[in-house]
Backbone atoms as SQL, in Angstrom:
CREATE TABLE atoms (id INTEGER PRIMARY KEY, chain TEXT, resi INTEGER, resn TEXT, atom TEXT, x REAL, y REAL, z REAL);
INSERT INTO atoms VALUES
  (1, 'A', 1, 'UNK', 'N', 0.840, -1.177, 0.000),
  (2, 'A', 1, 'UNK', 'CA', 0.000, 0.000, 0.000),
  (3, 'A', 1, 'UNK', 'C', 0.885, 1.241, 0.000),
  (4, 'A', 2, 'UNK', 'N', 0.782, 2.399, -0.964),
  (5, 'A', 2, 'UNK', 'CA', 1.776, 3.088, -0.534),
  (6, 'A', 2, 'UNK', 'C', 0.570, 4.702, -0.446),
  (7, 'A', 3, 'UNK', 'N', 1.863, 5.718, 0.043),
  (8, 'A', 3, 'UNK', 'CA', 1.103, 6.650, 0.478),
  (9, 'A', 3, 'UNK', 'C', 0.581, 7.653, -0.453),
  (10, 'A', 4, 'UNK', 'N', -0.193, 8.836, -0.726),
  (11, 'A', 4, 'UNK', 'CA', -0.318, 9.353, -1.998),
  (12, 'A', 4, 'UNK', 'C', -0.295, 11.067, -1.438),
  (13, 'A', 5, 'UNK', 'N', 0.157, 11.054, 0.229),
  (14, 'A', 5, 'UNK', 'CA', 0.386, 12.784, 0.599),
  (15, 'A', 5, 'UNK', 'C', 1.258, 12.242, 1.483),
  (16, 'A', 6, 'UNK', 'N', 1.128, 13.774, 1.992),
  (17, 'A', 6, 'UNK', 'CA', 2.697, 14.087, 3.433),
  (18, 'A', 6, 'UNK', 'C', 2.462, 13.126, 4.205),
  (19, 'A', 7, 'UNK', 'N', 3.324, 12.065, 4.839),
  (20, 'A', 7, 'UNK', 'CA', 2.699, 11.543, 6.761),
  (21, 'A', 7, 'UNK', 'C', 3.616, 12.111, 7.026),
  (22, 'A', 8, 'UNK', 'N', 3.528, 12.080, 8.579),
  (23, 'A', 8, 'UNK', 'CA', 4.094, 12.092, 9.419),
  (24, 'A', 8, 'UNK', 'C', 4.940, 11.095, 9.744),
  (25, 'A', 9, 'UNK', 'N', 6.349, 11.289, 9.835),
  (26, 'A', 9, 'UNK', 'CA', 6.784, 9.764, 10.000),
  (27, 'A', 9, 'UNK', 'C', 7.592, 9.919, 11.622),
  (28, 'A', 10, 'UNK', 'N', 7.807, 8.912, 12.689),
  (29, 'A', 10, 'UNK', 'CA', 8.879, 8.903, 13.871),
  (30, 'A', 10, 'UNK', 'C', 10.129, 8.742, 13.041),
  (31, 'A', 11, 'UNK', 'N', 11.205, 9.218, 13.749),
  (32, 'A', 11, 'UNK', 'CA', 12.695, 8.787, 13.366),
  (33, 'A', 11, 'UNK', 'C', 13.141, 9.065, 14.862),
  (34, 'A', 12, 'UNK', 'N', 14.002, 7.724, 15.403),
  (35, 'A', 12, 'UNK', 'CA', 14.270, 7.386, 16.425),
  (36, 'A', 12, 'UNK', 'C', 15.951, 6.925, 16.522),
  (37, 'A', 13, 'UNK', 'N', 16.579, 7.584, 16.879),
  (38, 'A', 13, 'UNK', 'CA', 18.172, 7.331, 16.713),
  (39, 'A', 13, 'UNK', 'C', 18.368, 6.654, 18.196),
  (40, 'A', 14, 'UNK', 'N', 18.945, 5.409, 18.311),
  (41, 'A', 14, 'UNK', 'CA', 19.379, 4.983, 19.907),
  (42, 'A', 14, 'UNK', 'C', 20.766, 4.227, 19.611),
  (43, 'A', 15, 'UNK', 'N', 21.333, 4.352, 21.026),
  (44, 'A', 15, 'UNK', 'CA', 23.242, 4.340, 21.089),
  (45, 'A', 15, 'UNK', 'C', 22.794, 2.888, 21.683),
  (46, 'A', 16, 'UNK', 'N', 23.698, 1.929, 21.851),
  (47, 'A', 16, 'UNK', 'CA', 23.684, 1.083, 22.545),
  (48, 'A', 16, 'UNK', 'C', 24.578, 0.906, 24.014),
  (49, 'A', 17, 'UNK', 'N', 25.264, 2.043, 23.605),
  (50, 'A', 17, 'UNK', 'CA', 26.440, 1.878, 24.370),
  (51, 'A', 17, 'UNK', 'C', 25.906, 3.288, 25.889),
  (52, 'A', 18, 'UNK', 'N', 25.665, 2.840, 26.665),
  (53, 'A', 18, 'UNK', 'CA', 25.190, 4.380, 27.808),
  (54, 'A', 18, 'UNK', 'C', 26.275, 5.481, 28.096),
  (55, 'A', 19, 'UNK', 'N', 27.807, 5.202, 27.169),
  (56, 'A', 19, 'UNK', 'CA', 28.616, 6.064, 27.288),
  (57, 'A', 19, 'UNK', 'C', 28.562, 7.367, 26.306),
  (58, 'A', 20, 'UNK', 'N', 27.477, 6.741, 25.004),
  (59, 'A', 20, 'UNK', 'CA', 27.612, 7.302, 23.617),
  (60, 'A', 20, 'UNK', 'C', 26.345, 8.073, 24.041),
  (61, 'A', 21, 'UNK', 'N', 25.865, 9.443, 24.143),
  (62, 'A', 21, 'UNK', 'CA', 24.947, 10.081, 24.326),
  (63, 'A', 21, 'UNK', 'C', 24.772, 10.968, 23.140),
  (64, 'A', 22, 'UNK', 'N', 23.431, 11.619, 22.941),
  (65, 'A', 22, 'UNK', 'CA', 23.197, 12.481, 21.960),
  (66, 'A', 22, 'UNK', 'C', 23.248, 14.239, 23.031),
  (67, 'A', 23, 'UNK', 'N', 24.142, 14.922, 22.249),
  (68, 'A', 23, 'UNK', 'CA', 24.473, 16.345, 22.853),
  (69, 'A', 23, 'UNK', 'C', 23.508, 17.143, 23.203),
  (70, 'A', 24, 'UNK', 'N', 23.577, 17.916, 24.096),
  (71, 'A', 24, 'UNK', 'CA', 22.065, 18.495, 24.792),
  (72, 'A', 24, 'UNK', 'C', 21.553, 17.823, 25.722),
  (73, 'A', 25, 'UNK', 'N', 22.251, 16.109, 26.077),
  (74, 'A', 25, 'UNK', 'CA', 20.941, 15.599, 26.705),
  (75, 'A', 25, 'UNK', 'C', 21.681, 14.857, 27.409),
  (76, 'A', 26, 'UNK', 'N', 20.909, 13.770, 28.213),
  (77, 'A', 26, 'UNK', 'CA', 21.542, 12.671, 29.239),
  (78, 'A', 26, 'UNK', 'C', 20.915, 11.277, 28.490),
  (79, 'A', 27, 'UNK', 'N', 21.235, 11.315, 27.530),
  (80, 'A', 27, 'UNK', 'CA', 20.138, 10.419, 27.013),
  (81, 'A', 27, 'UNK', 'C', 20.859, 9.414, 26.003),
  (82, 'A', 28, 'UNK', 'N', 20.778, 8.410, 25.427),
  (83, 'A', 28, 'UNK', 'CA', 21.224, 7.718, 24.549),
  (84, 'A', 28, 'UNK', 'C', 20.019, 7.264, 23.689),
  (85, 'A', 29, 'UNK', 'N', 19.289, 7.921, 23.533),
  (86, 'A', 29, 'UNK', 'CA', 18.204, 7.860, 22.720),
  (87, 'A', 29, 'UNK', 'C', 17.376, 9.418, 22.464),
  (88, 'A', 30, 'UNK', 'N', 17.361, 9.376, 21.014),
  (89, 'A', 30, 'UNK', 'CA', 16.882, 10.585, 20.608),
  (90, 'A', 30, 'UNK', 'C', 15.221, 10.636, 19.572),
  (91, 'A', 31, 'UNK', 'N', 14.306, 11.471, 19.539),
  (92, 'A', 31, 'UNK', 'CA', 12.891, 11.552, 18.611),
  (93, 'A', 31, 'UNK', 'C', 13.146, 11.927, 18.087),
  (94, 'A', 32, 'UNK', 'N', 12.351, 12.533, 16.856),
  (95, 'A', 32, 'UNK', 'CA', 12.292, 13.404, 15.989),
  (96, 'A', 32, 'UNK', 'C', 10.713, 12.881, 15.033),
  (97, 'A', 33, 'UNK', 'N', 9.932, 14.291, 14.655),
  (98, 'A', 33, 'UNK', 'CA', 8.786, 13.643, 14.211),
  (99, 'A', 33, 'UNK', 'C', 8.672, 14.582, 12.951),
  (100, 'A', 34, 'UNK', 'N', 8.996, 14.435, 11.959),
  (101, 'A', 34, 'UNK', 'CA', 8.995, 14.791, 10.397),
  (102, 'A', 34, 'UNK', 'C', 7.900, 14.904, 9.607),
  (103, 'A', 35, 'UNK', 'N', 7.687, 15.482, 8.734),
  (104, 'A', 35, 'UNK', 'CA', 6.149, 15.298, 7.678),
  (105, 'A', 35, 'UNK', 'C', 7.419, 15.173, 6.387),
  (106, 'A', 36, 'UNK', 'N', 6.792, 14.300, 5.769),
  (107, 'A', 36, 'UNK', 'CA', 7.124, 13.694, 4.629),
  (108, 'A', 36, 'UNK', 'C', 6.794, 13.285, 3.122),
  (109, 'A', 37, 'UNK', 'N', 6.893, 13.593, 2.103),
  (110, 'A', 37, 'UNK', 'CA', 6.228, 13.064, 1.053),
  (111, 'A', 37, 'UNK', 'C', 6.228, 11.881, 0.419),
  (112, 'A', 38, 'UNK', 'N', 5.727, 11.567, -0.511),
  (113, 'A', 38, 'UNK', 'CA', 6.156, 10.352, -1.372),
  (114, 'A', 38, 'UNK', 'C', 7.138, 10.389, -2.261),
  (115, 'A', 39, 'UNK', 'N', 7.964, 9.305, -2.214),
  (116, 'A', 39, 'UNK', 'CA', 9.726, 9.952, -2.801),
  (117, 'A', 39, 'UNK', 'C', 10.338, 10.418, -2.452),
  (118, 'A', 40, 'UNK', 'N', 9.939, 11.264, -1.241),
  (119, 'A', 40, 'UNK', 'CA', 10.760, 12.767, -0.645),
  (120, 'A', 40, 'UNK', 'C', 12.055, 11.995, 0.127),
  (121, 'A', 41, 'UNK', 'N', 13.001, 12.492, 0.295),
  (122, 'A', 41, 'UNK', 'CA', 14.009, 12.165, 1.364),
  (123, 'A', 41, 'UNK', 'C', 14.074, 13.369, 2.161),
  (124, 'A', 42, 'UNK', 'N', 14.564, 13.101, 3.408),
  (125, 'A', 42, 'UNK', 'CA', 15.074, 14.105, 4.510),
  (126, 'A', 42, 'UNK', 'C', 16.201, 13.549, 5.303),
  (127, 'A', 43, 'UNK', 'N', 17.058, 14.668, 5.400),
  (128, 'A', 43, 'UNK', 'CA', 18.747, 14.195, 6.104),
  (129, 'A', 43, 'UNK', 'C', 18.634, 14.759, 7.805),
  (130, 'A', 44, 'UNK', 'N', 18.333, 13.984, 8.527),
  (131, 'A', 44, 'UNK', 'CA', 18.504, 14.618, 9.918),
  (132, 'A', 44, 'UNK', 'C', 19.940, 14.226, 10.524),
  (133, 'A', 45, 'UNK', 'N', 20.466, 15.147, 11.273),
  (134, 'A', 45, 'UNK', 'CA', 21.793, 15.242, 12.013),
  (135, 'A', 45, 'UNK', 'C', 21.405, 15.237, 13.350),
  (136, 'A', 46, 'UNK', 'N', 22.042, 14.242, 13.918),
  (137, 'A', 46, 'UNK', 'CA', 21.842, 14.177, 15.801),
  (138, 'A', 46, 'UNK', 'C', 23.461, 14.194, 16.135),
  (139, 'A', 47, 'UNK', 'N', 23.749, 15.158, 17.080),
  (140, 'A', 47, 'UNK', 'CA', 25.061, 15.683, 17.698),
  (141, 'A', 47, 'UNK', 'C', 25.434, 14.400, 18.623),
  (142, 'A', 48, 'UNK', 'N', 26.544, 13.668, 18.776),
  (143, 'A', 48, 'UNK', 'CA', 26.833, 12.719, 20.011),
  (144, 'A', 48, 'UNK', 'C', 28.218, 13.016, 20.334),
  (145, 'A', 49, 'UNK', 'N', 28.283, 12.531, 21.372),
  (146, 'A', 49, 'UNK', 'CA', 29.223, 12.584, 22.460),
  (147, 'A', 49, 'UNK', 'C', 29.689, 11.691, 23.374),
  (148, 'A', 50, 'UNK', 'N', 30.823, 11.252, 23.491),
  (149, 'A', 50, 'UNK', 'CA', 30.975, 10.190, 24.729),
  (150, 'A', 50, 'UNK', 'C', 31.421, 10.714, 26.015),
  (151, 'A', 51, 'UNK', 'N', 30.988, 10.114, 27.066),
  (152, 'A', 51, 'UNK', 'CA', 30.871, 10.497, 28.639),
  (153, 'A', 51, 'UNK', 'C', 32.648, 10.791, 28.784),
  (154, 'A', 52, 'UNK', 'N', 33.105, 11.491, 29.897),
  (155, 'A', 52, 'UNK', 'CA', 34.434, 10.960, 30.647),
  (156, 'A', 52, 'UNK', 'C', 34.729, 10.055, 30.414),
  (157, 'A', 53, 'UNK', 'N', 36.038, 9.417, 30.009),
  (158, 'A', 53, 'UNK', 'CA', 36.463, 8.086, 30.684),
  (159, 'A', 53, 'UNK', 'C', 35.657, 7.211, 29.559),
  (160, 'A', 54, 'UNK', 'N', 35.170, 7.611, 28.947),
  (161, 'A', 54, 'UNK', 'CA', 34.693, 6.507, 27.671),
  (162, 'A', 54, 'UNK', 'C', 35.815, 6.214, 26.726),
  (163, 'A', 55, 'UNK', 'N', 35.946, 5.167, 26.188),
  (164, 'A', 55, 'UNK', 'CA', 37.184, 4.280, 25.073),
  (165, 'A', 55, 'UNK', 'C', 36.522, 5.399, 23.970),
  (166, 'A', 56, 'UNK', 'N', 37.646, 5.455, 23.045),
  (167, 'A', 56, 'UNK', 'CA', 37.517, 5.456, 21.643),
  (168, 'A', 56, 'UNK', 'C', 37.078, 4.161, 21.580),
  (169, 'A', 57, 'UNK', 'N', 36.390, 3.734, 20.018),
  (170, 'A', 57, 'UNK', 'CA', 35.833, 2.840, 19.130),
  (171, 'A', 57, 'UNK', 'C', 34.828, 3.411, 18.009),
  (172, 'A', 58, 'UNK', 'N', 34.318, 1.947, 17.905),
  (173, 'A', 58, 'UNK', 'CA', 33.045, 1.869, 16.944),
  (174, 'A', 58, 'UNK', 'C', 32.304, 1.921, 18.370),
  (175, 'A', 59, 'UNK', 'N', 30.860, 2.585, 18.035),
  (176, 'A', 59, 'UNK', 'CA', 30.223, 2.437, 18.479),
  (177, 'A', 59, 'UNK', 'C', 28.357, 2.389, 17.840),
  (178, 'A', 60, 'UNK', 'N', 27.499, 1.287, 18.099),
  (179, 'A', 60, 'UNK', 'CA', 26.284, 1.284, 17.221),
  (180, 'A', 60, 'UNK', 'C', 25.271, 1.864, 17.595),
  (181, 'A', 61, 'UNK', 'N', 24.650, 2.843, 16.375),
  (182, 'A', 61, 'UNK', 'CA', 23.417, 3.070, 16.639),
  (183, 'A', 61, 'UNK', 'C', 22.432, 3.020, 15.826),
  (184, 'A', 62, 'UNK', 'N', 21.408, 2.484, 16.652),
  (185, 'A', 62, 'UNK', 'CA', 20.236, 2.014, 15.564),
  (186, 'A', 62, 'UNK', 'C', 19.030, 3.564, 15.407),
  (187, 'A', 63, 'UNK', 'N', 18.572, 3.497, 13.999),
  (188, 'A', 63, 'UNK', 'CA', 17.752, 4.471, 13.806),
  (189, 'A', 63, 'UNK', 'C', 16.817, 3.563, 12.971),
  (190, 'A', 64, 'UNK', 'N', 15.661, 4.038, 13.638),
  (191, 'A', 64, 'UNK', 'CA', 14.134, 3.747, 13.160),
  (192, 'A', 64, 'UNK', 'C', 13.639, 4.705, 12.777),
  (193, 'A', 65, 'UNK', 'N', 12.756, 4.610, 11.774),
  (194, 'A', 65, 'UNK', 'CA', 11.492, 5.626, 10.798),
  (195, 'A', 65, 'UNK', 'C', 10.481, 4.644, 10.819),
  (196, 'A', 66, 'UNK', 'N', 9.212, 5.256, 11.148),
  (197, 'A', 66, 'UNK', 'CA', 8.210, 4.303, 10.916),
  (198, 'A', 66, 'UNK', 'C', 6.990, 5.766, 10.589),
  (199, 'A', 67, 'UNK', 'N', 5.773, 5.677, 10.067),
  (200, 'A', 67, 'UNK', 'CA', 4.553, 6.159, 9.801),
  (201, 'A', 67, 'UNK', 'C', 4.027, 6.470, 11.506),
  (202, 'A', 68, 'UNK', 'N', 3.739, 7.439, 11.549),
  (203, 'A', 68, 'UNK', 'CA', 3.007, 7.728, 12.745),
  (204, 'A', 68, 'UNK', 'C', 2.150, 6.843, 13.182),
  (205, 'A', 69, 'UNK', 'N', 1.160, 6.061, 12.021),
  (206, 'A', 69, 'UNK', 'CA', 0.076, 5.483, 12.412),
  (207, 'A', 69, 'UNK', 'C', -0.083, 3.919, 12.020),
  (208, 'A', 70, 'UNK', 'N', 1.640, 3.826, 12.068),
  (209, 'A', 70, 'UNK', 'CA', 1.913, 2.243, 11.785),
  (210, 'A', 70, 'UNK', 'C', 2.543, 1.753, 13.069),
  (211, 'A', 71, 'UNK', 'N', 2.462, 0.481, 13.190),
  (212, 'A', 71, 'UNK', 'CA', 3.244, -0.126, 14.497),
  (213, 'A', 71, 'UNK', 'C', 4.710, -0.617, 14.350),
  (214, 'A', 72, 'UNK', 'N', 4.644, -0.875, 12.868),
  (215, 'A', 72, 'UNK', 'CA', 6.653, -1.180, 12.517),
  (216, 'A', 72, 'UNK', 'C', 6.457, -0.317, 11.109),
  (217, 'A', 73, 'UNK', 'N', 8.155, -0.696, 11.274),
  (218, 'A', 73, 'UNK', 'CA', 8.709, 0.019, 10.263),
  (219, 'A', 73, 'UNK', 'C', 10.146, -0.171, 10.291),
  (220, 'A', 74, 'UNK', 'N', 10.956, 0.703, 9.575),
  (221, 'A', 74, 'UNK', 'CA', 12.545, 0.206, 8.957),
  (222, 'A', 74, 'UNK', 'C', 13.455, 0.759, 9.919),
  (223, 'A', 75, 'UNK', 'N', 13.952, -0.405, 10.302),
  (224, 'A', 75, 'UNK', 'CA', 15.345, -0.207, 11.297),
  (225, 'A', 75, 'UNK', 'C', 16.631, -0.712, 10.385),
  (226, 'A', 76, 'UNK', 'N', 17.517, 0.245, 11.091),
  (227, 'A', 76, 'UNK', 'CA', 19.090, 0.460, 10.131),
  (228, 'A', 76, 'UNK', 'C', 19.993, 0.828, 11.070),
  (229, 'A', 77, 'UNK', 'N', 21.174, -0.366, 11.283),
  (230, 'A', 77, 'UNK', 'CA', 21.791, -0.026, 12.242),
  (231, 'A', 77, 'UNK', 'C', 23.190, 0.774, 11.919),
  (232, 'A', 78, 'UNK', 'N', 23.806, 2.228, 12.422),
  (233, 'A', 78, 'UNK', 'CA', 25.270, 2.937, 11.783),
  (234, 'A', 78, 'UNK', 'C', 25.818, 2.683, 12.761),
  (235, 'A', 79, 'UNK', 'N', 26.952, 2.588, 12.409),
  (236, 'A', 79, 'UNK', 'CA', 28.408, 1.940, 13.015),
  (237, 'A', 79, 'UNK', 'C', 29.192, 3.366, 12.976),
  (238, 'A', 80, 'UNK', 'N', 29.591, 3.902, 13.955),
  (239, 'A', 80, 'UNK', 'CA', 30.562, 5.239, 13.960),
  (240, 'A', 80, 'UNK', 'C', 31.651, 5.205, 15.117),
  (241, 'A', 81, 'UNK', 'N', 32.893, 5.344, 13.907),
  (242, 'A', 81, 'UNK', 'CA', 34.086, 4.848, 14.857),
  (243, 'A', 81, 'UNK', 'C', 34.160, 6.339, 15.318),
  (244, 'A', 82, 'UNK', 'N', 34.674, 6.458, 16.729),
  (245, 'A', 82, 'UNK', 'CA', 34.414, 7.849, 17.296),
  (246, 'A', 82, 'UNK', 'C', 36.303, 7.780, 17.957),
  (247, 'A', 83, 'UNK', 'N', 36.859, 8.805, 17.650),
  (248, 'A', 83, 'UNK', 'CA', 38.597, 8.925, 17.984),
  (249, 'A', 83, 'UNK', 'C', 38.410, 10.463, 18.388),
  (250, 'A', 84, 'UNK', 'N', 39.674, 10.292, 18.986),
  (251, 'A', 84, 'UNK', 'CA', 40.345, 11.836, 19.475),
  (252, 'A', 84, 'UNK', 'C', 40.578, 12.721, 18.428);
């Protein structure tokens, strides 16, 4: 079924790691709620940061988009090696 106007879609960025936080916050999980078209793309940027005393590495985070008024939708996990 596909859509034929704007939805609304969730986009949900989460760290796995409780050292890897998104900036602004105490949080390792971030929202964001978009209107969208059909075909349309949109590039969102979430700021992160690791705590004190956190390693360099890779570290994973999964981001979800789903339809406001759906119960699933597409998860994609990014891998970001984070150095000095």
């Amino acid at each position: 079924m596909g859509y034929e106007s704007d939805v609304n879609a969730v986009v949900v960025a989460e760290a796995y790691d409780e050292n890897f936080i998104f900036i602004n916050t105490t949080s390792t999980k971030v929202e964001s709620v978009i209107k969208i078209g059909p075909k349309e793309t949109r590039r969102l940027s979430f700021g992160m940061t690791l705590l004190p005393g956190a390693l360099e590495g890779i570290y994973r985070v999964d981001v979800t988009a789903k339809s406001q008024n759906r119960i699933e939708g597409v998860k994609v996990p990014v891998y970001i090696n984070v150095e000095e």
